[in-house]
SERO-4910 file (N, C-alpha, C, O; in steps of 0.05 Angstrom, whole numbers):
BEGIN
 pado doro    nc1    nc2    nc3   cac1   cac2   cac3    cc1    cc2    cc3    oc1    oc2    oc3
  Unk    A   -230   -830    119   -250   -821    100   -275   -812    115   -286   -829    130
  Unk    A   -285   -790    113   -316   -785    113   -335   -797    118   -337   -815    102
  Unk    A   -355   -798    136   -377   -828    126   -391   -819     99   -395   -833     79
  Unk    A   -395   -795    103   -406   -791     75   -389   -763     54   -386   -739     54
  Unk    A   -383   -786     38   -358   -770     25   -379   -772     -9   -389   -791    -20
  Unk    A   -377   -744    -15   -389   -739    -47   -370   -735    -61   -351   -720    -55
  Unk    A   -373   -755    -96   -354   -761   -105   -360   -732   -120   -383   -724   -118
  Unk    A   -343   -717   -132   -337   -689   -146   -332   -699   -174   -348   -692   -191
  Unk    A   -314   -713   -180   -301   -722   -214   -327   -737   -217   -329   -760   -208
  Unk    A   -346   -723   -229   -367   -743   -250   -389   -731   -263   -397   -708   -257
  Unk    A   -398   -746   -280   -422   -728   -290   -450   -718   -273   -458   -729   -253
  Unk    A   -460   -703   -283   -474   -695   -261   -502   -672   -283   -497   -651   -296
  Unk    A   -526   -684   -279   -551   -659   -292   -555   -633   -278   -548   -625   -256
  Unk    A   -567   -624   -295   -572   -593   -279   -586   -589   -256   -589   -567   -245
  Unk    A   -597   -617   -246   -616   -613   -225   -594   -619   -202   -596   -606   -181
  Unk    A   -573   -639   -207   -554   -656   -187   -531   -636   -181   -522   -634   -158
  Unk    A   -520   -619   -203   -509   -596   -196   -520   -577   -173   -508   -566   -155
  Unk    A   -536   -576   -177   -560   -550   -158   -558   -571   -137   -549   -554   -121
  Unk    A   -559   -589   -124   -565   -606   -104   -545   -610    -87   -543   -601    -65
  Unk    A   -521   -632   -104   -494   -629    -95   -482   -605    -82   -471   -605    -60
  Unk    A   -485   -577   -102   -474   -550    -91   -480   -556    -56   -463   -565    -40
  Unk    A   -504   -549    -51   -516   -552    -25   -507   -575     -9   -501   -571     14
  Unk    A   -504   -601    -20   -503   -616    -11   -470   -616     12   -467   -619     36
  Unk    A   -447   -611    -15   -420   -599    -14   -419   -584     17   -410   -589     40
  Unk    A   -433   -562      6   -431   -540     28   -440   -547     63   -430   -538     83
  Unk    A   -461   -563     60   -470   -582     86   -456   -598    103   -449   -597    126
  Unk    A   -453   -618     82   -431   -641     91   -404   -625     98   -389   -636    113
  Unk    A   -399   -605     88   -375   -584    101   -368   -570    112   -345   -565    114
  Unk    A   -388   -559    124   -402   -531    135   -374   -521    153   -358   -502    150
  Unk    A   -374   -537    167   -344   -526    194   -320   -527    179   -312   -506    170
  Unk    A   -305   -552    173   -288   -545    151   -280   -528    132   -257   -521    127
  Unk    A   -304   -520    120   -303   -493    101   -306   -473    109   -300   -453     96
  Unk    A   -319   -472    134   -329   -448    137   -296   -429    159   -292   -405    162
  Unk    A   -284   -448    167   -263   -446    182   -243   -439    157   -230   -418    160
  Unk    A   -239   -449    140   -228   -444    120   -230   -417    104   -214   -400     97
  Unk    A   -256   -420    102   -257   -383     91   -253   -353    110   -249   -330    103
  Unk    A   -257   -368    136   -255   -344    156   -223   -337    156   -215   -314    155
  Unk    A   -202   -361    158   -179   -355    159   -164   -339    135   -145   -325    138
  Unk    A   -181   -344    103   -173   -335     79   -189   -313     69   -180   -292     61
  Unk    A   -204   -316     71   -223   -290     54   -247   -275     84   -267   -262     78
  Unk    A   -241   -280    107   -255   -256    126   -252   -228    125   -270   -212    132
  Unk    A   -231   -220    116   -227   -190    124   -246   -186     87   -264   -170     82
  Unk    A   -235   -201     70   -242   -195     36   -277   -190     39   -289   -174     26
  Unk    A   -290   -212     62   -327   -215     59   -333   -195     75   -355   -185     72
  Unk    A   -314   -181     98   -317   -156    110   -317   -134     91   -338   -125     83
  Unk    A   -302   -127     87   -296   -114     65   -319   -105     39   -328    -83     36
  Unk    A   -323   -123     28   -346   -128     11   -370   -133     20   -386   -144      5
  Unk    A   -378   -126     49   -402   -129     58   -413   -110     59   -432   -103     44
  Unk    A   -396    -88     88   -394    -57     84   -394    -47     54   -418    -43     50
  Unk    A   -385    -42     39   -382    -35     15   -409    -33     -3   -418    -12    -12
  Unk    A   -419    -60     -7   -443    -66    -13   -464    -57     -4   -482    -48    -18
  Unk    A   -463    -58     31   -492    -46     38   -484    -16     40   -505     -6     47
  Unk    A   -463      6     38   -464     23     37   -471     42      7   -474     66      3
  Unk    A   -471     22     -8   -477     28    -37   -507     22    -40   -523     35    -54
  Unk    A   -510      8    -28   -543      3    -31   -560     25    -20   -581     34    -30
  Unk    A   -545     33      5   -559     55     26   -551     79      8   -569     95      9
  Unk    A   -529     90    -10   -530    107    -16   -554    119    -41   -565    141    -43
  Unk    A   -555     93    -58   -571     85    -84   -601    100    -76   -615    115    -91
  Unk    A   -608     89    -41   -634     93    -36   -629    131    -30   -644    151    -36
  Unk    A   -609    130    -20   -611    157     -9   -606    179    -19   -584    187    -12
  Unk    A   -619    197    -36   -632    213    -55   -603    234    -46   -584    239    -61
  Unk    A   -607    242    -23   -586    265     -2   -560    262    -13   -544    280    -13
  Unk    A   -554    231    -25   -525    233    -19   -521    224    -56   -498    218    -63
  Unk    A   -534    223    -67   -529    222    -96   -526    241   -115   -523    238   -140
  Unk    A   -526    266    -97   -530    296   -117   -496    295   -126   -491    315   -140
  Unk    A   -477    282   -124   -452    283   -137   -446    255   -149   -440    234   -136
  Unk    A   -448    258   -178   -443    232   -190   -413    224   -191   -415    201   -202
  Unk    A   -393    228   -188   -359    220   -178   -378    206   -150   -384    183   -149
  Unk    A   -383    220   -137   -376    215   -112   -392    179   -110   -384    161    -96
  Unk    A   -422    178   -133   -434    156   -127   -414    143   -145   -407    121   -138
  Unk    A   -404    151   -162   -383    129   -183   -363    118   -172   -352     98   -180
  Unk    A   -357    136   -144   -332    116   -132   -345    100   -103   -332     84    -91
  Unk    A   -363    105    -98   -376     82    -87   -389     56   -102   -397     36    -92
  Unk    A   -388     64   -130   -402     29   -144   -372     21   -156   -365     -2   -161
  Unk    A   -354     45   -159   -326     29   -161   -314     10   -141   -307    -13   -146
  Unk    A   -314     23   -115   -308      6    -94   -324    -12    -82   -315    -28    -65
  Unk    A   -347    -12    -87   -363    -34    -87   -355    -61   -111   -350    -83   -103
  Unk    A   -355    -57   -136   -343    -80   -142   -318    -83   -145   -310   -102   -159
  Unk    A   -302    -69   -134   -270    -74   -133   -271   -103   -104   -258   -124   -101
  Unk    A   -292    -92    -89   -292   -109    -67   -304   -135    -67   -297   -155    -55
  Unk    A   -327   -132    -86   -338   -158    -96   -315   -179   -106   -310   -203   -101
  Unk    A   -305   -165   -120   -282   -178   -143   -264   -193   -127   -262   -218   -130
  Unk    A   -245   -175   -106   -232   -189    -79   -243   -213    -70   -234   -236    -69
  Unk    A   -275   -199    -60   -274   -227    -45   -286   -259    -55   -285   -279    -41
  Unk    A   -300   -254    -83   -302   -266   -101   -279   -288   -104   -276   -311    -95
  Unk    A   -266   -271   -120   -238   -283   -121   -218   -301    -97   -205   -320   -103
  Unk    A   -220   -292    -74   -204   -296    -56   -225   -320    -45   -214   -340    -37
  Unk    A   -248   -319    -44   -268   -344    -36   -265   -365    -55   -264   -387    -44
  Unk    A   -263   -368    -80   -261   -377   -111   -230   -402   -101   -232   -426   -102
  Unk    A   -203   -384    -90   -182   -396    -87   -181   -415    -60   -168   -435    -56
  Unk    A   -203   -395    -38   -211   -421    -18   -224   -447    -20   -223   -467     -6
  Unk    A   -238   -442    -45   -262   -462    -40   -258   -484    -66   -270   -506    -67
  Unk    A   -243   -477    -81   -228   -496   -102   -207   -504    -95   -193   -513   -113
  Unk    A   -195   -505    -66   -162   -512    -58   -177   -525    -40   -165   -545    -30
  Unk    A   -197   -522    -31   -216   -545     -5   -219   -563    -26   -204   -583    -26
  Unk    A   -233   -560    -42   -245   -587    -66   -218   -610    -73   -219   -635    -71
  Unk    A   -198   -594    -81   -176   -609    -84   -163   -627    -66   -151   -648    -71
  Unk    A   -167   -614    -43   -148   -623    -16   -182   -647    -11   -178   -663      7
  Unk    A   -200   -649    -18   -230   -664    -11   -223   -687    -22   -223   -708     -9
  Unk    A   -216   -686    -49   -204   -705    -67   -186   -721    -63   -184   -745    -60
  Unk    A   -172   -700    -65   -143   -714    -56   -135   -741    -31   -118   -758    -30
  Unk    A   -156   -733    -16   -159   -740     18   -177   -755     13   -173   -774     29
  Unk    A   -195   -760      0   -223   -770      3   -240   -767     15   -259   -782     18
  Unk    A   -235   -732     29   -258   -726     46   -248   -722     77   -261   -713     97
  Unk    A   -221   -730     74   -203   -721     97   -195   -698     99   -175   -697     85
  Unk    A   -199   -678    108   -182   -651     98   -164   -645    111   -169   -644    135
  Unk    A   -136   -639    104   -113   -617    118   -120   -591    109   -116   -584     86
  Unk    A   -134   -574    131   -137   -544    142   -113   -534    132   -112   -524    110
  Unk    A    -88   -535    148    -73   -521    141    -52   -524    109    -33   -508    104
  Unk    A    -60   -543     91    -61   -545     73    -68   -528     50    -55   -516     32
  Unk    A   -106   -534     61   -113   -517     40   -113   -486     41   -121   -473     22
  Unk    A   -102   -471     74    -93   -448     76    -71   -449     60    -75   -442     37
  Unk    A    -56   -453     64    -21   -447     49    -29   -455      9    -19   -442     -9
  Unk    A    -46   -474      7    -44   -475    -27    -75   -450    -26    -83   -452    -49
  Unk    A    -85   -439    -18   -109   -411    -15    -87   -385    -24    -88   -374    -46
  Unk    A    -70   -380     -5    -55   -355     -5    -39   -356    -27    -38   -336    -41
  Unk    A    -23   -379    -37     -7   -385    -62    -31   -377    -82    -21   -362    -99
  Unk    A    -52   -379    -86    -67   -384   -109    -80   -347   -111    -76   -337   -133
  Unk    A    -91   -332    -94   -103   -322    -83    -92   -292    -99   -110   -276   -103
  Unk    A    -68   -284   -108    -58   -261   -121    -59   -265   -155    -59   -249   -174
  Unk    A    -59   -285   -154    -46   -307   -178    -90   -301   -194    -97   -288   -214
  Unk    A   -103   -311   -178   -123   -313   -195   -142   -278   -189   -160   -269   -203
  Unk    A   -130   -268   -168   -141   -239   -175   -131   -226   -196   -145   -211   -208
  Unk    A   -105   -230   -204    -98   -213   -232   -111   -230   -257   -108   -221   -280
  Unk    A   -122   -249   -254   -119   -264   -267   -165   -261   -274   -178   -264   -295
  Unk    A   -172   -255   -248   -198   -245   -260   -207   -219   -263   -231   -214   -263
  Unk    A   -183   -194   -266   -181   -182   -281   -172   -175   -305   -180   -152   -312
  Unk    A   -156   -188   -321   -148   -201   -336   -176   -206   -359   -181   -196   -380
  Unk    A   -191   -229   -341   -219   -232   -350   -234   -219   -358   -242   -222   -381
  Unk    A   -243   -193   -339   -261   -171   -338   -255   -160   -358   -274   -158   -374
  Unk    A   -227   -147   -367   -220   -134   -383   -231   -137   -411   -242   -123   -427
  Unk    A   -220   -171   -409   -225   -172   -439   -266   -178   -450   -278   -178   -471
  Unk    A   -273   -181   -420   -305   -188   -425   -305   -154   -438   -309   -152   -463
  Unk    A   -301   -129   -424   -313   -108   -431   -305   -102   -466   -319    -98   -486
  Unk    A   -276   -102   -461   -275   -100   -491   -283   -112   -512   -274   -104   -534
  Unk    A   -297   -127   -511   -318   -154   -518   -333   -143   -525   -341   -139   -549
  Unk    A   -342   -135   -503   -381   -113   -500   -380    -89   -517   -396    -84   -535
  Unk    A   -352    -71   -508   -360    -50   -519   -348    -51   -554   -353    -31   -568
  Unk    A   -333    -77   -567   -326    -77   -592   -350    -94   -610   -358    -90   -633
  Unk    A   -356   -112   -592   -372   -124   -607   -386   -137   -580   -374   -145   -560
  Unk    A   -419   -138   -589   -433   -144   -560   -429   -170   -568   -410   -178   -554
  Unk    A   -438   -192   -584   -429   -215   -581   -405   -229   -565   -406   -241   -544
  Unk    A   -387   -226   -578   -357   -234   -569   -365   -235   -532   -364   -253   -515
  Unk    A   -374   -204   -531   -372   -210   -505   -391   -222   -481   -388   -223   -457
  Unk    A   -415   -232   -502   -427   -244   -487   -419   -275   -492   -434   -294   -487
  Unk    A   -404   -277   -498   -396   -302   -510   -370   -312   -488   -368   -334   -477
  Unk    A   -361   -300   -487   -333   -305   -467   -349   -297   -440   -333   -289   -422
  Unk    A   -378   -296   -431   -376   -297   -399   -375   -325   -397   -358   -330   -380
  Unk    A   -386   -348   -407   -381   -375   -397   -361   -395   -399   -362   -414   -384
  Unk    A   -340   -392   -417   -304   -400   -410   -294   -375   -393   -271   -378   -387
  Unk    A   -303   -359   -387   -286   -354   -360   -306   -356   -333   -299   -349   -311
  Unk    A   -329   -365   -337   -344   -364   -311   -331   -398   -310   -348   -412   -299
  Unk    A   -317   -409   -315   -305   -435   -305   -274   -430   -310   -264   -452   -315
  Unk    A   -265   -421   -310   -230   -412   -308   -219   -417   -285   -201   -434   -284
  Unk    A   -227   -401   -261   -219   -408   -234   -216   -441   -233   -194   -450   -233
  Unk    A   -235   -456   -232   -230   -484   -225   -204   -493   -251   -184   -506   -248
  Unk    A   -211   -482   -266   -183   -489   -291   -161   -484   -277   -144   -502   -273
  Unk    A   -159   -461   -268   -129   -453   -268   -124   -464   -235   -102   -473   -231
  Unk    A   -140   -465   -216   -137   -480   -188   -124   -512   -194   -101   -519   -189
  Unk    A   -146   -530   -209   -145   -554   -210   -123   -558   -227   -106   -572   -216
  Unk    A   -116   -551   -251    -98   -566   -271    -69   -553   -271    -50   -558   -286
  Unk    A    -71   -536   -252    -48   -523   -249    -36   -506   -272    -14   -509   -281
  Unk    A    -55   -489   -281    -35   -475   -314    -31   -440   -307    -37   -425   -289
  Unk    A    -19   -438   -328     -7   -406   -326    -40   -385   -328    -63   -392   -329
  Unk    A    -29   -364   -328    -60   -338   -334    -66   -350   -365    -87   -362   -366
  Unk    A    -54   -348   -385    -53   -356   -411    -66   -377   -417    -88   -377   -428
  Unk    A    -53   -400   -410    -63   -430   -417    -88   -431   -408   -105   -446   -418
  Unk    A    -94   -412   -381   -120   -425   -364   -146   -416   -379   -168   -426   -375
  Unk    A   -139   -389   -405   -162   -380   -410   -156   -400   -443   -178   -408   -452
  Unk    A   -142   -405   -453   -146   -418   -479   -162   -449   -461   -183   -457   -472
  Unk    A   -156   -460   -445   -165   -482   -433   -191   -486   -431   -206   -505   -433
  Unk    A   -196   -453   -422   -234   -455   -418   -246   -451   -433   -271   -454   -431
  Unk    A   -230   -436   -464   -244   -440   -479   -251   -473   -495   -271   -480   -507
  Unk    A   -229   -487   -490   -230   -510   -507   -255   -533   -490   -271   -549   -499
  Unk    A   -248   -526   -469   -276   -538   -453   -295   -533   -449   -309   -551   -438
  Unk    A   -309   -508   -456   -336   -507   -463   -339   -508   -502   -362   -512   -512
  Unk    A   -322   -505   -515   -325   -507   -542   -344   -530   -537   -341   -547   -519
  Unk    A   -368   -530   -560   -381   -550   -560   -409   -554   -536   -430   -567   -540
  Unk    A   -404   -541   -518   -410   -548   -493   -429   -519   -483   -448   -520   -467
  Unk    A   -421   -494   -496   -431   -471   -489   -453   -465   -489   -455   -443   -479
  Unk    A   -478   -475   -497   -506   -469   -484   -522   -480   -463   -543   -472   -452
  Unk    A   -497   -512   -458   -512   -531   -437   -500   -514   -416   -514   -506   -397
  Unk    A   -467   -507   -419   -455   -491   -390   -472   -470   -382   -481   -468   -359
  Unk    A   -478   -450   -406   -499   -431   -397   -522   -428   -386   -530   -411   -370
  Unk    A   -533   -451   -400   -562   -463   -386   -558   -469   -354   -571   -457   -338
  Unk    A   -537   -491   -347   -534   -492   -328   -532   -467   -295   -544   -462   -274
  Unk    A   -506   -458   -314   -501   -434   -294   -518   -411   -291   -519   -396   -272
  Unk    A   -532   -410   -316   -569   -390   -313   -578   -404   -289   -566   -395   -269
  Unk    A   -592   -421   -284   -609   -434   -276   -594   -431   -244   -606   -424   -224
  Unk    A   -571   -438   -247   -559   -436   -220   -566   -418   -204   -579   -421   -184
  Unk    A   -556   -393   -216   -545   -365   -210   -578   -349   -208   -581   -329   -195
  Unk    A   -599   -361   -222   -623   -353   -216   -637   -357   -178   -646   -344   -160
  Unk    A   -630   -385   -186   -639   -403   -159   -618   -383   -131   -628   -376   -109
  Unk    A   -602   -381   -136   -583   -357   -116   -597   -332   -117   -600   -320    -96
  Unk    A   -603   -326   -132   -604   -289   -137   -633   -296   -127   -645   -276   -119
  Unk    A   -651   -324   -124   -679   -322   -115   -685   -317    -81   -701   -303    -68
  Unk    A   -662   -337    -73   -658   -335    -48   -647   -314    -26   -652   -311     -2
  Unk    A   -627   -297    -51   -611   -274    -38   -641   -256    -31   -651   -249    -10
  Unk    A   -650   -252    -59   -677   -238    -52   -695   -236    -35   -707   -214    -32
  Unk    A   -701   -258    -21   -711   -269      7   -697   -244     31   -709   -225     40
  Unk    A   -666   -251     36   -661   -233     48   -655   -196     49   -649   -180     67
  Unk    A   -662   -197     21   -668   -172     12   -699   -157     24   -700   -133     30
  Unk    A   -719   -173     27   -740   -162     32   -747   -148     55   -762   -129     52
  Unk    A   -738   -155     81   -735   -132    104   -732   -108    100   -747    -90    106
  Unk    A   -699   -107     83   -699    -73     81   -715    -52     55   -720    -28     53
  Unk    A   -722    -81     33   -738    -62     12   -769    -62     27   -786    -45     21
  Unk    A   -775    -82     44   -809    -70     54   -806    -41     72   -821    -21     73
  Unk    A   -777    -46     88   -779    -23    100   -774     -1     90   -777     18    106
  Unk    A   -768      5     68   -757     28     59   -787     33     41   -799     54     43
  Unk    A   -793     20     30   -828     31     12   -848     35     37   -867     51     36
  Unk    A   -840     19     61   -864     22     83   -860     66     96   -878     81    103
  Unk    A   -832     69     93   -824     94     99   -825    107     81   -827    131     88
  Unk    A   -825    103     49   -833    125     30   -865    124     34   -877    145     33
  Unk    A   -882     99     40   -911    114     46   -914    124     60   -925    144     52
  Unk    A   -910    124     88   -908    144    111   -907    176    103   -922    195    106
  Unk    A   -882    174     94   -868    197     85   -885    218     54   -884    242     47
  Unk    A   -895    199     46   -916    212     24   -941    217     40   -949    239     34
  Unk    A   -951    209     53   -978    220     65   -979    241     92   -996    257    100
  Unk    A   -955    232    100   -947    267    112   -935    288    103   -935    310    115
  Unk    A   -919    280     73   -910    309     69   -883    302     73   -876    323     63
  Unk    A   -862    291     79   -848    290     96   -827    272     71   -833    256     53
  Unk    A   -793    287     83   -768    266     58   -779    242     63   -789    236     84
  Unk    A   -776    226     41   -780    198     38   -759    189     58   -764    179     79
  Unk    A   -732    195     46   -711    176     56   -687    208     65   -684    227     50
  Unk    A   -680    206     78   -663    223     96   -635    215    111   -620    229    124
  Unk    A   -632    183    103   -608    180    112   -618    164    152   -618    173    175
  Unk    A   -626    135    139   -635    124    158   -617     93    161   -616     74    145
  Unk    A   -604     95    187   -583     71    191   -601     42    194   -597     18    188
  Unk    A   -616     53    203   -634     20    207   -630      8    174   -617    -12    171
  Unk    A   -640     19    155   -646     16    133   -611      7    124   -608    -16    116
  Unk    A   -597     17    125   -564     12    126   -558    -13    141   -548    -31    128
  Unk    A   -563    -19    168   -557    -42    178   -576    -67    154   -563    -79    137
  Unk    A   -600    -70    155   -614    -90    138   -601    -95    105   -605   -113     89
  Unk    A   -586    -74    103   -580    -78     73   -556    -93     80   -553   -115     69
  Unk    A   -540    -83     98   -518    -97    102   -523   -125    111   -504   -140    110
  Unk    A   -543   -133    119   -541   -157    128   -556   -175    107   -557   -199    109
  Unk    A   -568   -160     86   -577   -175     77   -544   -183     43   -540   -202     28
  Unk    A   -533   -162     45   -507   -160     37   -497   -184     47   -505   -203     34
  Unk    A   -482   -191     68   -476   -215     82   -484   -238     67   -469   -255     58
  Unk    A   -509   -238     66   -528   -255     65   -527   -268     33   -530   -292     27
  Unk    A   -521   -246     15   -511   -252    -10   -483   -269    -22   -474   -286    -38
  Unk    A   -473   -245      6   -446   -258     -3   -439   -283     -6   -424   -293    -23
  Unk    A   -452   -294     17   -450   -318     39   -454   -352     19   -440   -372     19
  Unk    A   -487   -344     -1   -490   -354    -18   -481   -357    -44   -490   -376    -56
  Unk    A   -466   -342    -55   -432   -334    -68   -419   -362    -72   -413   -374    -93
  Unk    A   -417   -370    -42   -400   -399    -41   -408   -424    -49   -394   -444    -52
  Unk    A   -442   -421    -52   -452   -446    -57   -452   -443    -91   -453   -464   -105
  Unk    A   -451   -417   -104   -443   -406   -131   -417   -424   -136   -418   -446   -146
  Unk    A   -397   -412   -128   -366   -420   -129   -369   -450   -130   -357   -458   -150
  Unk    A   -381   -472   -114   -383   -495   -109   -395   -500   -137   -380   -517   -148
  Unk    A   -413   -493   -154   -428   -500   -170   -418   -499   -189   -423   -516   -207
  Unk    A   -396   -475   -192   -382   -480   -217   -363   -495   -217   -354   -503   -238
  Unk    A   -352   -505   -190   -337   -518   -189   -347   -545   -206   -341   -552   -229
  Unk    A   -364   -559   -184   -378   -580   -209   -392   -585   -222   -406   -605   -225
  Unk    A   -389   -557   -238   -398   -547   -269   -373   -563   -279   -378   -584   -290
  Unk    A   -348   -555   -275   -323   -556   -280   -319   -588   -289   -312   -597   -311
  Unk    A   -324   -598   -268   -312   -630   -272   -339   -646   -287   -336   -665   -302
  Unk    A   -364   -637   -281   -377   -644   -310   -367   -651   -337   -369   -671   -350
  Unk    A   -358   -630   -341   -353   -616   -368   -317   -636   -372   -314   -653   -389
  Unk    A   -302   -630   -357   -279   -652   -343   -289   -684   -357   -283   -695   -378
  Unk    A   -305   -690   -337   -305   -721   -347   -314   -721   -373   -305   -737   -390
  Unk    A   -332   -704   -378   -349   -706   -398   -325   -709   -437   -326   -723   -457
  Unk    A   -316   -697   -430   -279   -701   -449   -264   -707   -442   -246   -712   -459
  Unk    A   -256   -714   -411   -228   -725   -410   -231   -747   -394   -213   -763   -394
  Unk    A   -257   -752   -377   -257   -781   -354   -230   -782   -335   -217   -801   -328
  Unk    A   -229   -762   -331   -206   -757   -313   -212   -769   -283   -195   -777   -267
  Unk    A   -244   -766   -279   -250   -785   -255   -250   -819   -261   -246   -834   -242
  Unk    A   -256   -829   -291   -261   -848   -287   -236   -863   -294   -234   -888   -295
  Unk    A   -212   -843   -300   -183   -858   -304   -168   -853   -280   -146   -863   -276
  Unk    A   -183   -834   -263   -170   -839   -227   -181   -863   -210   -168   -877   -194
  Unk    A   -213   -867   -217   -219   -897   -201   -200   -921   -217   -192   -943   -208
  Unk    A   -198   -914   -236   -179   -943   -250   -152   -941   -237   -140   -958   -224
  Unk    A   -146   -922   -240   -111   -921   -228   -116   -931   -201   -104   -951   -195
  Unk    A   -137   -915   -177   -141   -926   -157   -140   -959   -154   -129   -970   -135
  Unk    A   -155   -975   -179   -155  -1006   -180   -132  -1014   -182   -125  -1036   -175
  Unk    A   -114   -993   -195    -93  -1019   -201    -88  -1021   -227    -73  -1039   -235
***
């Protein structure tokens, strides 16, 4: 065991969620991080490039005069998000399990082989999702704002309890029934606290790029013309997003088993079985 092993099955406030996430990801750092390079590296490559080349195009006036051409750059930009989303989602909930399971001991090559099993299975499976969020939105905007928080906890459903595409989404609904403004609250608050920090690394390339539209306004001169510096910083600050993604994924994870004990004590009927 771990010297310091964090228990996952239990209840947990919105502040201890936000804490643990971090905490998870620390106490793990090599383990996981070895873990995601072997499962989802080429998927955060992928979706890095992608991202900061969508960003660089967004800025770049030159290359937006064909709207196909920007539509299939924000298409393949979240086609790639989605990948590696997903494919990080099946890493990092097959680590949690194998954490559990072990008590903090991990088999690597474990949670590679149950990653790749899981990994096709929950990409169709969060499109599947998507689908039905849009037709949600565009039939009725409720509905579909209503179904982002039983499926923004699905993945840990269908990872942990082992169920079909089907069962895993009636499941998440039956687990936040009841439960759906505290989950929301929660995962707001989360997903804020991320999107605050991503922002951090955002600011290099947006100071540089307003520092070059003033330049460029007081001489006369294109604002933006298609400048790689400005492309490398987005990309890295892309990275940088992604990266924090996982401490997302972790959070819903124990969003997940919150909500878990909270109806089923599934942790507190595993320390009993543990007794005896």
């Amino acid at each position: 065991m771990q010297q310091h092993y964090l228990e996952l099955r239990t209840r947990r406030e919105l502040g201890t969620i936000l804490s643990d996430s971090f905490a998870f990801a620390r106490l793990n750092v090599k383990p996981l991080f070895n873990v995601l390079l072997k499962t989802t590296g080429v998927f955060f490559l992928i979706s890095v490039l992608l991202s900061g080349f969508y960003q660089y195009v967004s800025a770049a006036s030159w290359l937006t005069t064909d709207p196909l051409y920007f539509a299939i750059v924000l298409l393949a930009m979240v086609l790639g998000s989605i990948l590696f989303f997903t494919s990080a989602a099946a890493a990092v909930y097959s680590f949690m399990e194998n954490y559990i399971t072990n008590k903090g001991s991990i088999q690597e090559e474990v949670i590679i082989r149950e990653t790749w099993s899981k990994m096709a299975q929950l990409i169709l499976l969060a499109f599947i999702c998507y689908f039905l969020m849009i037709v949600g939105f565009l039939l009725f905007l409720i509905p579909g704002f209503y179904f982002l928080v039983p499926f923004a906890v699905i993945f840990p459903i269908f990872c942990f309890q082992r169920l079909g595409k089907m069962d895993s989404i009636k499941a998440a609904f039956k687990l936040t029934s009841g439960y759906w403004w505290v989950t929301f609250g929660t995962l707001f608050v989360v997903s804020l606290v991320i999107g605050i920090i991503s922002f951090v690394f955002q600011l290099p390339g947006t100071v540089y790029l307003g520092g070059k539209t003033f330049f460029a306004a007081t001489e006369g001169t294109e604002a933006f013309s298609g400048d790689f510096i400005f492309l490398i910083l987005m990309t890295i600050s892309s990275a940088a997003t992604s990266l924090l993604s996982i401490i997302l994924i972790i959070a819903i994870g124990l969003t997940y088993f919150d909500l878990d004990e909270e109806r089923n004590r599934t942790g507190l009927k595993a320390k009993l079985d543990d007794l005896g």
